[in-house]
N, C-alpha and C positions, 0 to 999 in steps of 0.2 A: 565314540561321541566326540573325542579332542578332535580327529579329523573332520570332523563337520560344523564343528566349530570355528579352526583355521580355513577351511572354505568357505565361509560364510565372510569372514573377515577377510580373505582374499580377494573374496565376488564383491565386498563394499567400497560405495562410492567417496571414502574419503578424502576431504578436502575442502576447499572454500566453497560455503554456500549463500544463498542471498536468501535470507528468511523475511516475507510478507506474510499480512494476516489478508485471512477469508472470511467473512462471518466471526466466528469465537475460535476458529485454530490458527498455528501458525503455520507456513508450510515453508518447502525451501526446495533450490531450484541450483543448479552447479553454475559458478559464478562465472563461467569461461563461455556461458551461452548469454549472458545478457549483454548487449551493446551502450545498450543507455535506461534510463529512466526519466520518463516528461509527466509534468502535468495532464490528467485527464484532460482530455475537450471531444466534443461531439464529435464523433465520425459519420463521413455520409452513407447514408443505407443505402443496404442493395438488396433488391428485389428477389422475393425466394431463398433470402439466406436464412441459416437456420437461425432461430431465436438465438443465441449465446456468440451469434457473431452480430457484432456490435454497428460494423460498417466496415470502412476504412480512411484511412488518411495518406495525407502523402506528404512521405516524408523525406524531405531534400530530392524528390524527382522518383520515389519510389514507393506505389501504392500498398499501403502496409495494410492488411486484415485486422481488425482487431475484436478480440474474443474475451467476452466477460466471462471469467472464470465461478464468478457466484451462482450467474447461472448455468452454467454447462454442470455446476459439482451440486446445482439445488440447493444451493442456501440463503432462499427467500429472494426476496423485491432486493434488487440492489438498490440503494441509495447514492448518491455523486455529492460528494463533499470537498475542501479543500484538502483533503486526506487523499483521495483516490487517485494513482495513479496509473499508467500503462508502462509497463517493464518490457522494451522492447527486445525481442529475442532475432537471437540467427541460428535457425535450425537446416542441417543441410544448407543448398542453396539457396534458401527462403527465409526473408526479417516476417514475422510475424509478431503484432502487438494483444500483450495481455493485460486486462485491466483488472487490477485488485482493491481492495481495503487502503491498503499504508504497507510501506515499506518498510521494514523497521534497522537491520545492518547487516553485516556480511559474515557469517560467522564461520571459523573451521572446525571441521569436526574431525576425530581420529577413529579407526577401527573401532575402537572397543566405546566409542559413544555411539555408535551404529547399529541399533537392533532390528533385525527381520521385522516385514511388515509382518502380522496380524494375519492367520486366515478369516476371511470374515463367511466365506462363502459365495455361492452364487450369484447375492442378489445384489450385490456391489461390486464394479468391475473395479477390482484393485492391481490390474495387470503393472499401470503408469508407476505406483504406489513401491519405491524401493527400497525401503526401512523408514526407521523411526530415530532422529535423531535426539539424542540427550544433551541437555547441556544446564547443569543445576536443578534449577526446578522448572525449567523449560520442555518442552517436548514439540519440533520439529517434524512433520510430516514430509520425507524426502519422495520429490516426484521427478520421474525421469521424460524430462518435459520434451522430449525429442517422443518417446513414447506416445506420449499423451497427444503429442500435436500431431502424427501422422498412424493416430489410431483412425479405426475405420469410420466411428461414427463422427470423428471430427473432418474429416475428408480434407485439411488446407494445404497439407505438404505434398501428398502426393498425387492430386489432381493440380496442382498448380504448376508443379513440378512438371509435370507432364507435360502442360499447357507450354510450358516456357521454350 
């Protein structure tokens, strides 16, 4: 058991994370992938995208995707308030923008604040989902956003990828 333990602590992602809320959780994303943080503003749609991609923007000469995360994870009608922002990522060779709740700060986490996600089962693809971070009476949902963004049913990284 101690050995599965230390590999478990091995395999975690500790280190600085940028915790935003979704809905009612918080989650958290490795701070070495986000470039910036802007104010929500409307992106322009594109035709046949899927519901949870937003549009896009361009930003300083480079057209950015940007993908509401509320809907792609089902957590209701998003709302746009002066909270909401787009956390602009660089995944691979591609910036793609995510838009959440609120940002809230950057927090580090160590091995032993790092708990294995949860099996949940089938009916929830927790593949993205790479522990659960503690921090007081906090709890952290760590997502391996490189995962998530060039999972199959998000298609941005690596059809774009391709594309380029």
């Amino acid at each position: 058991m101690n050995s599965n333990v230390t590999e478990l602590h091995a395999n975690s992602p500790a280190g600085e994370f940028l915790a935003f809320t979704l809905g009612q959780e918080e989650y958290g994303i490795d701070i070495q992938k986000v470039s910036e943080i802007r104010s929500y503003e409307t992106p322009t749609r594109i035709a046949n995208a899927p519901e949870f991609v937003k549009g896009v923007v361009n930003l300083r000469g480079i057209i950015v995707p940007i993908v509401d995360m509320r809907i792609k994870f089902n957590l209701g009608t998003p709302s746009y308030d002066q909270f909401t922002v787009v956390i602009i990522l660089n995944i691979g060779h591609r910036v793609v923008g995510m838009v959440v709740d609120r940002v809230s700060d950057v927090t580090t986490l160590t091995h032993e604040q790092i708990k294995p996600a949860p099996e949940i089962g089938s009916a929830i693809n927790t593949d993205h989902i790479v522990g659960l971070g503690t921090i007081e009476d906090r709890m952290l949902i760590l997502v391996d956003i490189d995962k998530l963004m060039s999972s199959e049913d998000m298609g941005l990284i690596e059809k774009t990828a391709m594309a380029a």
